[in-house]
C-alpha positions as YAML, in Angstrom:
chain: A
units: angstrom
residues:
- id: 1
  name: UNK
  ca: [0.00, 0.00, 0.00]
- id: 2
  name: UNK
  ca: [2.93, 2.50, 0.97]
- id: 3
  name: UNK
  ca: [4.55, 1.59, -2.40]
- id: 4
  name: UNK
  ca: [1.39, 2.62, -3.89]
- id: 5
  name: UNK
  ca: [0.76, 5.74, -2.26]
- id: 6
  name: UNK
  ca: [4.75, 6.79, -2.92]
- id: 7
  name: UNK
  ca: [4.18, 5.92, -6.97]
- id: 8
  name: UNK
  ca: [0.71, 7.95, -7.14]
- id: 9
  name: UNK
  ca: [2.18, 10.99, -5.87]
- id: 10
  name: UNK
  ca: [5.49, 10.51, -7.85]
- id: 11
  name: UNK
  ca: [3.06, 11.12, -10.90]
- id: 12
  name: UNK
  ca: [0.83, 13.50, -9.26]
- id: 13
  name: UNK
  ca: [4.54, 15.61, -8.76]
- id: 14
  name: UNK
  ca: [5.65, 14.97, -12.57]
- id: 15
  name: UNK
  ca: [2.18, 15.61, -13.73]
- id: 16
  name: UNK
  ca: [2.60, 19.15, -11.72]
- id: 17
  name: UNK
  ca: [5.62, 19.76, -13.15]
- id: 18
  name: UNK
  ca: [4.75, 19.01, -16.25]
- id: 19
  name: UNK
  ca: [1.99, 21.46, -16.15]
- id: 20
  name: UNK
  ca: [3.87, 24.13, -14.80]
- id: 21
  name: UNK
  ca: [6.57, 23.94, -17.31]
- id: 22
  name: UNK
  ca: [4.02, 24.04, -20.34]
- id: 23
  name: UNK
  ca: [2.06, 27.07, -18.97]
- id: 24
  name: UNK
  ca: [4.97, 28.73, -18.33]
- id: 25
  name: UNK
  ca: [6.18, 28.10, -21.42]
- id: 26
  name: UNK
  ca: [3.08, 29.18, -23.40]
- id: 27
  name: UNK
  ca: [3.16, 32.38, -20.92]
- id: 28
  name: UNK
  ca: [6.75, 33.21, -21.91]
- id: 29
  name: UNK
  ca: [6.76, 32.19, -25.02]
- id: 30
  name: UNK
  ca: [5.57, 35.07, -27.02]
- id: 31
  name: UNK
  ca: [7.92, 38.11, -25.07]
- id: 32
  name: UNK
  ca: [10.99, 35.36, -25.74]
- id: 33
  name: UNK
  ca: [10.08, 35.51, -28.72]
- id: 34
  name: UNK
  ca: [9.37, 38.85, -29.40]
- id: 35
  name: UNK
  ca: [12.83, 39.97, -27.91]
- id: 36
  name: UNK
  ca: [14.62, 37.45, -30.55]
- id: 37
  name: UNK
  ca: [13.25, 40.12, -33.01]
- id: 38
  name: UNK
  ca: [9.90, 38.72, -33.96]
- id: 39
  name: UNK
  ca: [7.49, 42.21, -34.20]
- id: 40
  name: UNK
  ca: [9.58, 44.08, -31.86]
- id: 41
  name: UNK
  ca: [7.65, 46.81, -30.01]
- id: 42
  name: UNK
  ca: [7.57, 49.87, -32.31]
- id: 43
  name: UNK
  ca: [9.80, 52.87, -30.40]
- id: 44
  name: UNK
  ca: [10.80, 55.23, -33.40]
- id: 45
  name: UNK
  ca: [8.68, 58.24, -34.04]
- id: 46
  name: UNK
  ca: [5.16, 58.65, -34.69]
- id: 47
  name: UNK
  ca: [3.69, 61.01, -37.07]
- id: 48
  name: UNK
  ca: [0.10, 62.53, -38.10]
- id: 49
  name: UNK
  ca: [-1.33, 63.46, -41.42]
- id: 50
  name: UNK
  ca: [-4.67, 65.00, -40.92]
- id: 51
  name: UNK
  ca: [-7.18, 64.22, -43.91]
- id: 52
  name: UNK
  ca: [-4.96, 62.33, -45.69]
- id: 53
  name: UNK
  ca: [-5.47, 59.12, -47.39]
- id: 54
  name: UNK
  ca: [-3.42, 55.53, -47.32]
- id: 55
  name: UNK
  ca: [-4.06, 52.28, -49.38]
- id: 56
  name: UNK
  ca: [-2.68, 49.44, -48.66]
- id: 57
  name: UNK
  ca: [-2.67, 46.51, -51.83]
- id: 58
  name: UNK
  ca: [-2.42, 42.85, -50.46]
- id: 59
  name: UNK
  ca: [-2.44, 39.36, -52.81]
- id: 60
  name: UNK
  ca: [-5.39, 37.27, -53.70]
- id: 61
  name: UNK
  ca: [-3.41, 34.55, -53.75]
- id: 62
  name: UNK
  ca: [-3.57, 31.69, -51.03]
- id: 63
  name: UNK
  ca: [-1.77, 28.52, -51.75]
- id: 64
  name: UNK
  ca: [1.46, 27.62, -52.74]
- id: 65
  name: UNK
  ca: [2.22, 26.74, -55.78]
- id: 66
  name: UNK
  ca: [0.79, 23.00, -55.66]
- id: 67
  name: UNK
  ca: [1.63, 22.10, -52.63]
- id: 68
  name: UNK
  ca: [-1.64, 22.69, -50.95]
- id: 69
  name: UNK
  ca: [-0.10, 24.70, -48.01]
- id: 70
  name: UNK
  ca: [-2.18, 27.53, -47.17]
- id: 71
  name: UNK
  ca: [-0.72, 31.40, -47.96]
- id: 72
  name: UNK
  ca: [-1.34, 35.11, -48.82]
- id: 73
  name: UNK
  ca: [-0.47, 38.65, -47.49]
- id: 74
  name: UNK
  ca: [1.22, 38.02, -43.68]
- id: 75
  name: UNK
  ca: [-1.14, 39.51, -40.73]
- id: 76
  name: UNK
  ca: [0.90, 42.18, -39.62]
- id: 77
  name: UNK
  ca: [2.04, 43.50, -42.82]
- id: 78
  name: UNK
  ca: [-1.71, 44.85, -43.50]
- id: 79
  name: UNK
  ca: [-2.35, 45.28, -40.00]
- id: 80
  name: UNK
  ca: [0.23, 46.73, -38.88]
- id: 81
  name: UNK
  ca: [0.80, 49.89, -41.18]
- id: 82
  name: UNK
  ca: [-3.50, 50.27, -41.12]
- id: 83
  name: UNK
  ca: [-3.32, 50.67, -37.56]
- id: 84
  name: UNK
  ca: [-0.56, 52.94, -38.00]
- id: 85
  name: UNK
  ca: [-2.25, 55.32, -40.93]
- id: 86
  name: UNK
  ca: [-4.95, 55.22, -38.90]
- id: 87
  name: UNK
  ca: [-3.36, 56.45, -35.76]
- id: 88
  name: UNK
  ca: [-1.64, 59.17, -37.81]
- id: 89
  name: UNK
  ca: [-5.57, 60.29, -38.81]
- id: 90
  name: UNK
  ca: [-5.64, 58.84, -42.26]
- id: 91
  name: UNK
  ca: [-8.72, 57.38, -44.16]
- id: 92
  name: UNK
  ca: [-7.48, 53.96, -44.91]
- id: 93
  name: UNK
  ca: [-8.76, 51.84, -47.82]
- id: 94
  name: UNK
  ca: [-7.86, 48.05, -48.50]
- id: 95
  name: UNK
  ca: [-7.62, 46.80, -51.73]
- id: 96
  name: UNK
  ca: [-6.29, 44.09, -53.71]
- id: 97
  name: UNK
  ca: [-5.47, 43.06, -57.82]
- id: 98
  name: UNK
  ca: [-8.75, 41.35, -57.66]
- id: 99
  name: UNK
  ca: [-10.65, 42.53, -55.40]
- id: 100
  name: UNK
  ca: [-12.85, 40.79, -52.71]
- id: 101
  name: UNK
  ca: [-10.75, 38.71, -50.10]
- id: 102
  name: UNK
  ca: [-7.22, 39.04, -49.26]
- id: 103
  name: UNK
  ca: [-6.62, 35.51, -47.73]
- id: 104
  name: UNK
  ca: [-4.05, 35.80, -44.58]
- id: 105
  name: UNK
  ca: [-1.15, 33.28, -44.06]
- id: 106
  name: UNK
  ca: [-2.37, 31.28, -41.24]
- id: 107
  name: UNK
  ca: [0.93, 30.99, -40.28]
- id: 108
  name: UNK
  ca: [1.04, 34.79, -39.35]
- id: 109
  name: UNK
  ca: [-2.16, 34.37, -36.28]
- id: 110
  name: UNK
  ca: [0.31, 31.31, -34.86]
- id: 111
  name: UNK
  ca: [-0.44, 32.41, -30.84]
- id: 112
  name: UNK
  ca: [3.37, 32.59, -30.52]
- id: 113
  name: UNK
  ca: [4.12, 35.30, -33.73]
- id: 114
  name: UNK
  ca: [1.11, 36.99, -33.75]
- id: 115
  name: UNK
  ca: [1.37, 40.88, -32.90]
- id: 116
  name: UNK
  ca: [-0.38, 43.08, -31.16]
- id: 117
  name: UNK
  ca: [-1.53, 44.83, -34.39]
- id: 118
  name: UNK
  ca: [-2.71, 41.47, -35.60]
- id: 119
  name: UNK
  ca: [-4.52, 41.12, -31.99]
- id: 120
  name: UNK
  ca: [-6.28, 44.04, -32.74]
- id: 121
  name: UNK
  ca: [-7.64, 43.05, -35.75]
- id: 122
  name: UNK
  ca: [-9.29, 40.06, -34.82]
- id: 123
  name: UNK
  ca: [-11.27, 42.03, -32.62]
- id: 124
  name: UNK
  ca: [-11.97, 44.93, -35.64]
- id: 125
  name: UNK
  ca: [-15.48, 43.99, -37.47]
- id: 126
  name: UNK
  ca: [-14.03, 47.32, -39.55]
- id: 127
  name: UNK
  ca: [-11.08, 45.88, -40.69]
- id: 128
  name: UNK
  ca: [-12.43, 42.43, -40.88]
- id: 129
  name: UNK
  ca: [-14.86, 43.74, -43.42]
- id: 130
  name: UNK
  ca: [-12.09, 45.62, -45.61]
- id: 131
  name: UNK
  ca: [-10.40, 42.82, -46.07]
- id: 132
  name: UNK
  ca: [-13.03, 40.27, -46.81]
- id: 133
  name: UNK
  ca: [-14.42, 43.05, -49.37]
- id: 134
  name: UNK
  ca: [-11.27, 44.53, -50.67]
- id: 135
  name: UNK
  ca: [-11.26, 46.78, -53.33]
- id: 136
  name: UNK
  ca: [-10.09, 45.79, -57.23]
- id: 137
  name: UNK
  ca: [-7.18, 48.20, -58.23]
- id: 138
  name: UNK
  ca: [-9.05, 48.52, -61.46]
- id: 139
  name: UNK
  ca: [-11.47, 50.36, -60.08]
- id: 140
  name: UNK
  ca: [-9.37, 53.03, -57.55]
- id: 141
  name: UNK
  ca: [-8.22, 56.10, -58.54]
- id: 142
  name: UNK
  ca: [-4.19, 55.53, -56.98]
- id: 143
  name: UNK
  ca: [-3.65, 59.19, -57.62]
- id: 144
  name: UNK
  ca: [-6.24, 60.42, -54.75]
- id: 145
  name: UNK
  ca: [-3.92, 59.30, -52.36]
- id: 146
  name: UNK
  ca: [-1.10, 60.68, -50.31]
- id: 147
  name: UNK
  ca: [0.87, 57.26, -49.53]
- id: 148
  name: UNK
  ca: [0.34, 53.63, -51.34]
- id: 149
  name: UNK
  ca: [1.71, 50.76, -49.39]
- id: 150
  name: UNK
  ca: [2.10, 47.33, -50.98]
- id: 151
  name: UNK
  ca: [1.90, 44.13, -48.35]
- id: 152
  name: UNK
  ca: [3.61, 41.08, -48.45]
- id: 153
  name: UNK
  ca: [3.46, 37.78, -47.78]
- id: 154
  name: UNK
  ca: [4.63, 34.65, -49.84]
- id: 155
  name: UNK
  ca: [1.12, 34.78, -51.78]
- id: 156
  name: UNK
  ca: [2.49, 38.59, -53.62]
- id: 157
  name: UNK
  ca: [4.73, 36.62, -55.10]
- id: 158
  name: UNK
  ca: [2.36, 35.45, -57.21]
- id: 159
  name: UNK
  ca: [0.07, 38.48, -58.33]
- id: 160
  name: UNK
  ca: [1.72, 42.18, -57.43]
- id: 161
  name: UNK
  ca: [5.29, 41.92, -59.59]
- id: 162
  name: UNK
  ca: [3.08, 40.06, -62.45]
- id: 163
  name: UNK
  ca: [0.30, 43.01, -62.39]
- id: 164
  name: UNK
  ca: [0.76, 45.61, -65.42]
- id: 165
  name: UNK
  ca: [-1.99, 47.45, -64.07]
- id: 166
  name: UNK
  ca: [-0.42, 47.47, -60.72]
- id: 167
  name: UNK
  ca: [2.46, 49.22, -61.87]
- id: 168
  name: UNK
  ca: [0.51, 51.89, -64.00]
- id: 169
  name: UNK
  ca: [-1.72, 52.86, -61.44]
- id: 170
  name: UNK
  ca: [1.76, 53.20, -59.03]
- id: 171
  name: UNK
  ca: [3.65, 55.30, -61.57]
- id: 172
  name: UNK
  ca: [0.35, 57.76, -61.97]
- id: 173
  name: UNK
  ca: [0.54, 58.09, -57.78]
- id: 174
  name: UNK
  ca: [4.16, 58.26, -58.11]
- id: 175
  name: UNK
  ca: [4.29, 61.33, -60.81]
- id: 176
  name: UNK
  ca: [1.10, 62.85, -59.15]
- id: 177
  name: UNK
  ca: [3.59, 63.03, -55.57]
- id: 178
  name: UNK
  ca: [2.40, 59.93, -53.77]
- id: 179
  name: UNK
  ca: [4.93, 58.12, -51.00]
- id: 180
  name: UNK
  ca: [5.27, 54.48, -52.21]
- id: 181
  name: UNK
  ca: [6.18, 51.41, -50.72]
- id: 182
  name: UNK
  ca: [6.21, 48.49, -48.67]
- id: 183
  name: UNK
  ca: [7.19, 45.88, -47.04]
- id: 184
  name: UNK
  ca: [8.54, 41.68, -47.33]
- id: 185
  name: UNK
  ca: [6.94, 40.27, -50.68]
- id: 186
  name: UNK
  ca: [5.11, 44.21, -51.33]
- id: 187
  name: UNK
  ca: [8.10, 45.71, -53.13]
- id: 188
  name: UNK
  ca: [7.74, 43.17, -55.93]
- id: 189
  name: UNK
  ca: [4.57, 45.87, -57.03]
- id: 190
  name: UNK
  ca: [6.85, 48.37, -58.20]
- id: 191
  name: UNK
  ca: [8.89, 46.26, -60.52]
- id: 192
  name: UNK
  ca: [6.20, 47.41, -63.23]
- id: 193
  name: UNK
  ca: [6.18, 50.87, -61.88]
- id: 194
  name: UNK
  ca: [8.25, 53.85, -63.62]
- id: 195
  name: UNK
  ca: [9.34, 57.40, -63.26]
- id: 196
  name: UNK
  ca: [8.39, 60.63, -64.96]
- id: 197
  name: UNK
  ca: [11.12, 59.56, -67.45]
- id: 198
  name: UNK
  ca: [9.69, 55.89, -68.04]
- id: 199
  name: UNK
  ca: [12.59, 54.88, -66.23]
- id: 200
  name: UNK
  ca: [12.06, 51.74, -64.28]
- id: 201
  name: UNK
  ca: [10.45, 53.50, -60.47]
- id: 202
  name: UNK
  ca: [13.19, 50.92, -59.01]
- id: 203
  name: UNK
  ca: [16.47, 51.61, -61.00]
- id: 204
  name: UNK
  ca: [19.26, 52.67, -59.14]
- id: 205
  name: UNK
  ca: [17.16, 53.30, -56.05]
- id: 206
  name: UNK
  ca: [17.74, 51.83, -52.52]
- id: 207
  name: UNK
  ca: [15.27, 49.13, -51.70]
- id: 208
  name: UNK
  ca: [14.87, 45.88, -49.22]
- id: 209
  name: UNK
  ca: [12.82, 43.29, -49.24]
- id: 210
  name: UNK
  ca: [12.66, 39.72, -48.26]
- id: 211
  name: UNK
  ca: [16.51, 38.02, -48.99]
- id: 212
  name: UNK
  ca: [17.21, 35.39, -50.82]
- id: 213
  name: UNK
  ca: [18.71, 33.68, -47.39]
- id: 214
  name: UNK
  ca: [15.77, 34.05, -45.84]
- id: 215
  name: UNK
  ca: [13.68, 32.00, -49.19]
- id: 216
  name: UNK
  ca: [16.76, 29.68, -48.41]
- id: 217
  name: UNK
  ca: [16.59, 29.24, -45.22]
- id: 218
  name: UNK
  ca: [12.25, 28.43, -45.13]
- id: 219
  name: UNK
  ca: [12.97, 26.61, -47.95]
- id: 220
  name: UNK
  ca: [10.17, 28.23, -49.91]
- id: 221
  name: UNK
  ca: [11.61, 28.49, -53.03]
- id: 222
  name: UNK
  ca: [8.59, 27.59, -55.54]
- id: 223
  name: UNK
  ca: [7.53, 30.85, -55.83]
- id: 224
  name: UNK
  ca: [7.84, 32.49, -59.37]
- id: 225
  name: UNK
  ca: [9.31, 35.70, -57.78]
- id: 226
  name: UNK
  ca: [11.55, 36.20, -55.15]
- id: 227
  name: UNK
  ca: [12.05, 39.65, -54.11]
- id: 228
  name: UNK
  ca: [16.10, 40.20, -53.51]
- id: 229
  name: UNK
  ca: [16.64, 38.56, -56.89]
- id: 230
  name: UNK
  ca: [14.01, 40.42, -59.20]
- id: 231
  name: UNK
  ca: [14.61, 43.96, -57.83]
- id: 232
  name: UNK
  ca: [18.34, 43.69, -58.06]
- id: 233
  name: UNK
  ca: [17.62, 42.34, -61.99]
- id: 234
  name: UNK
  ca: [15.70, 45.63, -62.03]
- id: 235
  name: UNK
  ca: [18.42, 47.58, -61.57]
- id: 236
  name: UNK
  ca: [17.63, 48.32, -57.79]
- id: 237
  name: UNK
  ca: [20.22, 48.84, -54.73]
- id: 238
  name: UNK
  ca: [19.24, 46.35, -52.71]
- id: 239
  name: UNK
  ca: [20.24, 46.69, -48.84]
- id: 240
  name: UNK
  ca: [19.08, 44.00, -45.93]
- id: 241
  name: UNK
  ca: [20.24, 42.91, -42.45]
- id: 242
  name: UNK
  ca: [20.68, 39.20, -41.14]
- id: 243
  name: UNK
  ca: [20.27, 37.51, -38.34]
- id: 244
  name: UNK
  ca: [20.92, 33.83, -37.51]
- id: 245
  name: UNK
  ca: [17.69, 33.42, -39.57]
- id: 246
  name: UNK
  ca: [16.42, 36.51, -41.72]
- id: 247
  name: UNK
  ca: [12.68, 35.91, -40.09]
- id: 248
  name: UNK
  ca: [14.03, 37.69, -37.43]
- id: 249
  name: UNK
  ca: [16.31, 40.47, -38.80]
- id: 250
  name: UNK
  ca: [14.72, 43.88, -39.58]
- id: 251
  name: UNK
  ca: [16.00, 47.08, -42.37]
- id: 252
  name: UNK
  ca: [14.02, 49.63, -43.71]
- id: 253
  name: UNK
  ca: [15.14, 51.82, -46.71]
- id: 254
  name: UNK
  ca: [14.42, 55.46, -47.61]
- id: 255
  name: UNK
  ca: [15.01, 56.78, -51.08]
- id: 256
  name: UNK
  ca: [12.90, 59.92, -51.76]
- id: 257
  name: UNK
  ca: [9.48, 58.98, -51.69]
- id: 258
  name: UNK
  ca: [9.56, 55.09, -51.92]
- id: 259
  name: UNK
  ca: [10.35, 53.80, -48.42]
- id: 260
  name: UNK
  ca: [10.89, 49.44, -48.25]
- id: 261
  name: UNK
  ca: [10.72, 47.37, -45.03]
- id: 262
  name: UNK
  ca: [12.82, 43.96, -45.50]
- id: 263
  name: UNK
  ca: [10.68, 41.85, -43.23]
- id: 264
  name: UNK
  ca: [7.25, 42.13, -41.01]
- id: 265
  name: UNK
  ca: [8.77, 43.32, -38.55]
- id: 266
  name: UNK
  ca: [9.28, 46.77, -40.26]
- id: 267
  name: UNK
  ca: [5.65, 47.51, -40.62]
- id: 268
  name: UNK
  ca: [5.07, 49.87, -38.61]
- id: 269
  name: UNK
  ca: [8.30, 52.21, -38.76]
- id: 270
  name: UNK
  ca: [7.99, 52.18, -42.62]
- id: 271
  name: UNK
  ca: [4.46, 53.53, -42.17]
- id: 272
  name: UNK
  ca: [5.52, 55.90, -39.83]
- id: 273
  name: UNK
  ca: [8.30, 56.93, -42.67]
- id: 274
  name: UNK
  ca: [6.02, 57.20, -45.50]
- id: 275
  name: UNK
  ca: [3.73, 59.49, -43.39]
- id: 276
  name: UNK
  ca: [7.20, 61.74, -42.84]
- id: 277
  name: UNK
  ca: [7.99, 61.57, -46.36]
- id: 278
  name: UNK
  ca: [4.26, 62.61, -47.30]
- id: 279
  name: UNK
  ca: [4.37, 65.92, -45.44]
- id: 280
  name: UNK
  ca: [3.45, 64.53, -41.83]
- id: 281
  name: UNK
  ca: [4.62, 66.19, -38.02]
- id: 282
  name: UNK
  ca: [5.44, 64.31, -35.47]
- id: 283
  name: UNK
  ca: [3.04, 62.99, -32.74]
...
């Protein structure tokens, strides 16, 4: 009887333990994570620009290539610079090359990498409703806007650098004085885009973008366009950072009026730099 008594609360100890070390770890997972350099709490500067407008494009696309694993734009590279516009008292419209829903990565809502941005939007009806009902480039006006910010995500690598009509609609904002951008996957939309001249908007410009290493290292290399590649075959200057895995390193680049954030974790200070660039004052 002793022997059983001494082996049920053996287990009843272990089982404790065991407990303990999973909440904990589920409690301390995220700010371990977070400090790593997975969507690092924004410090830089803040800025407003009252009455002024923001779009944000995002992909259609949701799966990739045939693999039948689930992609499109990554949470907090739409949430992230929305919530920002919209803190710097912009109107904010979503839209997409399509139209009608931008699928997220699921990836991006993982409990462990989601941000507080993305947080936010899952309680947002607003935004929830944007995105499910995005709005088709063709039918937007680009040049009534004041900043244009492209989002990434593995799925842009399959619509927003292929999109003619995408890069029009960019080089009309661009001529008309519009801030242009964006972050990850989102800077393969200006690869169609061009200057006043007809020059290429990316040539001999200072860009980032996701890194080759990075497409490397998550060995997602199926994708028709990877960003480090195609805007240095553009004729770009293409800057990054590294870390022991690129996920996790963070670069923005300013070059006039297009501003580029290498990773989603430079979401919100490239939307804070386009708002600088497109007249605003600081907060």
């Amino acid at each position: 009887m002793k022997s059983r008594s001494r082996i049920r609360k053996t287990v009843l100890i272990v089982l404790g333990i065991i407990t303990a070390a999973v909440a904990a770890f589920v409690l301390a997972g995220p700010p371990v994570i977070k400090a790593m350099g997975i969507h690092p709490e924004y410090s830089g500067q803040r800025y407003l620009l009252p009455e002024g407008k923001a779009l944000i494009i995002a992909t259609n696309h949701d799966e990739l290539g045939d693999s039948g694993r689930k992609t499109g734009v990554f949470g907090s590279e739409l949430t992230a610079p929305y919530y920002e516009f919209q803190g710097g008292r912009m109107h904010v419209d979503v839209a997409s090359i399509e139209g009608g829903e931008i699928p997220f990565d699921p990836a991006s809502f993982n409990y462990f990498i989601r941000s507080d941005y993305d947080e936010r939007y899952l309680e947002d009806p607003v935004l929830q409703n944007k995105v499910e009902n995005s709005l088709p480039i063709g039918d937007i006006d680009f040049t009534g806007y004041d900043i244009i910010f492209l989002a990434g995500g593995w799925g842009a690598a399959y619509d927003l650098g292929f999109s003619e009509e995408l890069g029009q609609k960019i080089s009309e904002a661009y001529a008309a004085g519009a801030v242009v951008g964006g972050v990850c996957h989102g800077p393969l939309g200006l690869l169609n885009a061009t200057d006043e001249n007809g020059t290429p908007l990316v040539k001999g410009r200072r860009v980032t973008a996701v890194t080759d290493k990075q497409v490397e290292e998550l060995n997602i290399t199926m994708t028709p366009q990877h960003p480090e590649n195609e805007l240095r075959a553009a004729g770009a200057h293409f800057h990054s950072s590294t870390a022991f895995r690129d996920f996790f390193a963070s670069h923005v680049e300013i070059d006039g009026r297009i501003v580029t954030g290498q990773n989603q974790n430079d979401g919100p200070e490239v939307a804070n730099l386009m708002m600088n660039a497109a007249g605003g004052s600081r907060r």
